[in-house]
C-alpha positions in Angstrom: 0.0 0.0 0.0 1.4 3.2 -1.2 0.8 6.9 0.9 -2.4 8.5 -0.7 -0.8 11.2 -2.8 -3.1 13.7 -4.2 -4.8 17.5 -3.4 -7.2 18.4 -0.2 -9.1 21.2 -0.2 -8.8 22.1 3.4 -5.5 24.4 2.6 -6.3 25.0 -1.2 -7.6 28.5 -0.6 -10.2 27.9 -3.2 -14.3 27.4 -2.5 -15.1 24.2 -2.1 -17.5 23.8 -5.1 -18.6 21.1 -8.0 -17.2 23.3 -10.4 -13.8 24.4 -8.5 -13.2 20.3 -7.5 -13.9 19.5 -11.4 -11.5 22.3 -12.6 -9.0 20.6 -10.3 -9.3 17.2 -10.6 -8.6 18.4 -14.8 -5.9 20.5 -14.0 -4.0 17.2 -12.1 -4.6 15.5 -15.1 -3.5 18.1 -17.5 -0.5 19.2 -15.7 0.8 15.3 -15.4 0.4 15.2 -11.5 -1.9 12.5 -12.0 1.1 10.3 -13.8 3.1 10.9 -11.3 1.0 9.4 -8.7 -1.3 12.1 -7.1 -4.5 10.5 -7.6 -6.7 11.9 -5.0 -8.9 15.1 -4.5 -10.2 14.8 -1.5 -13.2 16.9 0.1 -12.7 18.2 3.5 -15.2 20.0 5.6 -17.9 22.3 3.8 -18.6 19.8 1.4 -21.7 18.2 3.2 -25.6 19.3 4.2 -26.1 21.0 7.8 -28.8 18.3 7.9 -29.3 14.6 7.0 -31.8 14.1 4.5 -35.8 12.8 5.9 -34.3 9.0 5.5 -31.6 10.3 7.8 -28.8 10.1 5.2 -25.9 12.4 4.5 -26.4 14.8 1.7 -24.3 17.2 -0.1 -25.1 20.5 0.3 -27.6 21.5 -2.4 -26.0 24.9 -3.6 -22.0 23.4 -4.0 -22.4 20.2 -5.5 -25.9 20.1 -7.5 -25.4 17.2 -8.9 -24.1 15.3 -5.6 -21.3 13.4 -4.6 -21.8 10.2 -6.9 -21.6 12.6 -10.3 -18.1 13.9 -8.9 -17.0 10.9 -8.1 -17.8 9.5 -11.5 -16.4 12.5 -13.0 -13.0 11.8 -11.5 -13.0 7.5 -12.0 -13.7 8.5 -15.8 -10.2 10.0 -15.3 -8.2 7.7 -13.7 -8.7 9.6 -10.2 -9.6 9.0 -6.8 -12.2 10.9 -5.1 -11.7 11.1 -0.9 -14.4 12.8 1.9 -14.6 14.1 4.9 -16.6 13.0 8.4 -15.9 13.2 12.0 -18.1 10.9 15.1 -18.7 14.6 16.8 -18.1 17.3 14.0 -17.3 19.6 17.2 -15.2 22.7 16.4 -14.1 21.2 12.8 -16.0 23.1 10.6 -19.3 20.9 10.4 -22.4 20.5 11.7 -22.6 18.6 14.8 -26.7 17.4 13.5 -25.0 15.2 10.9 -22.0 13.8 13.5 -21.4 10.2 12.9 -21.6 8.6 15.9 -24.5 6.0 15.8 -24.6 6.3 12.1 -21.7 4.5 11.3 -23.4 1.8 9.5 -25.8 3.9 7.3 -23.2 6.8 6.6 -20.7 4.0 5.8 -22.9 3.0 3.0 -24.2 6.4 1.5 -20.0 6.6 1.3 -20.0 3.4 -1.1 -22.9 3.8 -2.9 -21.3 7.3 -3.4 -18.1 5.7 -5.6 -15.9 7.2 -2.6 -12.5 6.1 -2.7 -11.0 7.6 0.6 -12.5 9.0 3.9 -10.8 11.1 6.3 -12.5 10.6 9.7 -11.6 14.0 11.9 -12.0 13.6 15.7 -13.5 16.8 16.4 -14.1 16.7 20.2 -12.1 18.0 23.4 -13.2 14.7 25.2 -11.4 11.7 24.4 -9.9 9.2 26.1 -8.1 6.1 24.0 -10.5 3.6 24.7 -13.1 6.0 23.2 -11.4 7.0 20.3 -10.7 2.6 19.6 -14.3 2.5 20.1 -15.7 5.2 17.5 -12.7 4.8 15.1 -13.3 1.0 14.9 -16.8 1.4 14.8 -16.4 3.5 11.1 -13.6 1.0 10.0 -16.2 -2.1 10.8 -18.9 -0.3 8.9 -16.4 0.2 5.8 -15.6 -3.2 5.7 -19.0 -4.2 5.7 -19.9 -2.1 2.4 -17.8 -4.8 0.6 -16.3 -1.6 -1.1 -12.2 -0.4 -0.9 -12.6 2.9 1.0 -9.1 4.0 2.5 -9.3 4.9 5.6 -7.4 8.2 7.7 -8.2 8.7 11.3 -7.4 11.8 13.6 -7.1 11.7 16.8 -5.6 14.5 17.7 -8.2 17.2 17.0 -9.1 16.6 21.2 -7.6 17.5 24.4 -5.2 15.0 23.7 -2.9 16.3 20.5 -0.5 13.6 21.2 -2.7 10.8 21.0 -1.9 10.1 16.9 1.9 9.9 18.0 1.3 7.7 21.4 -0.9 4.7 20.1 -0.5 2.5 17.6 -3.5 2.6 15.0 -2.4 0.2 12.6 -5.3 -2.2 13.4 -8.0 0.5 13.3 -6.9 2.6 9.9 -5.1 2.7 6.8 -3.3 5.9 8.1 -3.7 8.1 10.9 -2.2 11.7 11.7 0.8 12.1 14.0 0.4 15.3 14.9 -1.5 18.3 15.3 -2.4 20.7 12.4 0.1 21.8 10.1 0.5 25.3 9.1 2.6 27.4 6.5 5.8 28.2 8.2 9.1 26.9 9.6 7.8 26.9 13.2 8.8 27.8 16.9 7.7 26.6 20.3 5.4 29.4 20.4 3.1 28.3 17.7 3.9 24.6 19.1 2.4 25.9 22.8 -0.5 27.3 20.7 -1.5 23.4 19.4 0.3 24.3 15.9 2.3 23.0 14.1 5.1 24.8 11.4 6.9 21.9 9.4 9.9 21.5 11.8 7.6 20.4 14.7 6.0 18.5 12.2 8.7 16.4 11.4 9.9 16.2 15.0 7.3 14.1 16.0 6.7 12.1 12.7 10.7 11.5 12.3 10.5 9.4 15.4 7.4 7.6 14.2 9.0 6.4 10.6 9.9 3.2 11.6 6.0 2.3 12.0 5.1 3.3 8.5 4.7 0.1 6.9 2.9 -1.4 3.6 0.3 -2.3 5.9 0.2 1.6 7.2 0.9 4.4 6.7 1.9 7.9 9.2 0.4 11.2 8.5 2.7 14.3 9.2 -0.4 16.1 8.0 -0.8 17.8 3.9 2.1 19.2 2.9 1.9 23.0 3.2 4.0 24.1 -0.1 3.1 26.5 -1.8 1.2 28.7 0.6 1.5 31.9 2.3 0.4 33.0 6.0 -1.4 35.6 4.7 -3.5 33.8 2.4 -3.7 30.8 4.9 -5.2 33.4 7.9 -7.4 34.6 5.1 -9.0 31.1 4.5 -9.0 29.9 8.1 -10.7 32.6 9.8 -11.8 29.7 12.8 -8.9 28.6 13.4 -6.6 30.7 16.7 -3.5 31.2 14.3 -2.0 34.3 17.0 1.0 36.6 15.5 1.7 36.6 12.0 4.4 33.9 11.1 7.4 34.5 8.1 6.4 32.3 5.1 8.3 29.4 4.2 11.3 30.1 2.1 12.5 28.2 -1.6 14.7 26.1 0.6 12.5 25.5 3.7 9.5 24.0 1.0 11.7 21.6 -0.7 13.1 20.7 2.7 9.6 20.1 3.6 8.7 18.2 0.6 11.9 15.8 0.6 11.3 15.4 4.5 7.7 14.3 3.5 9.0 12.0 1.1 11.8 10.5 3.0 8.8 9.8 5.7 6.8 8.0 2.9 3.9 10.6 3.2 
């Protein structure tokens, strides 16, 4: 099993739209990223319904994907691409609705997912409470119901989006998910121990705590120092975060510090 290569909207900057995931799922293709291996667009949060539907299903959200979820995903299979989503048990702080939270729907939500064509789903955490046994509990819940849809759905778990940030980087997750996150959220800079105290990460705490982890990424699973952050400015990223308790402006990553970042990435089969 290979890392998941591929784009995620939650640092692209761009709406999250139908039109703005079919324009990049072409431009992959046209630019030869696809080739190369980057086979997956993957929604994050804002692509769903504040509401389940009256059977009590997930539903895209009416006005940014039309034609729903099943059309996108068909659009990218037609060209040779993966399409990934987003969930979370609690959807508490994380920038969804806590009404369509999937705890208790495991099952049902599991299958909208496969009926959908969905070839990846990144299940977020998203609640200050957490204790380990809880998180094995929900986590395995959603990774039973995958199995159970008879359909390959890749699997990411985060743990850390709680009141535990190292939890990702303490436990060992290989029997629950395909990948799970070692740290807390990634964001456009080199880093210093004041963003680290803020529950940030810039890409040298980043790799500090995945670096140590690399002997556990195996064929069987894969570590998650988070999506790579190249390419982005502070400015822009404050700009397109406006949740998330960034504090002082941070210098942007220079030509050497994002292919650092990149090779480290790489070197930590990413």
């Amino acid at each position: 099993m290979l890392p998941p290569m591929g784009w995620n909207s939650w640092n692209s900057g761009i709406t999250l739209t139908e039109q703005t995931v079919r324009q990049t799922i072409d431009a992959m293709v046209s630019s030869g990223l696809r080739d190369a291996g980057y086979r997956y667009v993957n929604l994050d949060a804002g692509w769903a319904a504040p509401t389940r539907d009256h059977n009590g299903n997930l539903q895209a959200d009416p006005g940014r994907f039309p034609h729903g979820i099943a059309a996108l995903a068909g659009y990218a299979h037609d060209r040779n691409m993966y399409l990934g989503i987003y969930h979370s048990p609690f959807n508490e702080g994380c920038g969804q609705d806590p009404r369509i939270a999937g705890a208790g729907h495991e099952r049902a939500d599991a299958k909208v997912f496969a009926d959908w064509g969905v070839d990846y789903l990144k299940y977020d955490w998203c609640r200050s409470d957490a204790t380990h046994d809880q998180q094995v509990r929900y986590f395995a819940a959603m990774r039973d119901a995958l199995r159970a849809t008879g359909r390959r759905i890749f699997y990411s778990v985060n743990p850390n989006s709680s009141n535990d940030p190292g939890a990702g980087a303490r436990y060992d997750w290989s029997k629950i998910a395909d990948m799970n996150r070692n740290s807390v959220d990634l964001v456009p800079t080199w880093g210093d121990d004041g963003l680290w105290s803020r529950g940030l990460a810039g890409v040298l705490e980043g790799a500090g705590v995945s670096i140590a982890l690399a002997h556990k990424s195996n064929p069987s699973h894969i570590n998650d120092p988070d999506m790579m952050v190249v390419g982005l400015g502070w400015d822009e990223f404050v700009r397109t975060h406006p949740t998330m308790s960034l504090g002082p402006t941070q210098p942007d990553l220079n030509d050497t510090e994002q292919r650092a970042h990149f090779s480290l990435w790489a070197m930590l089969a990413a």
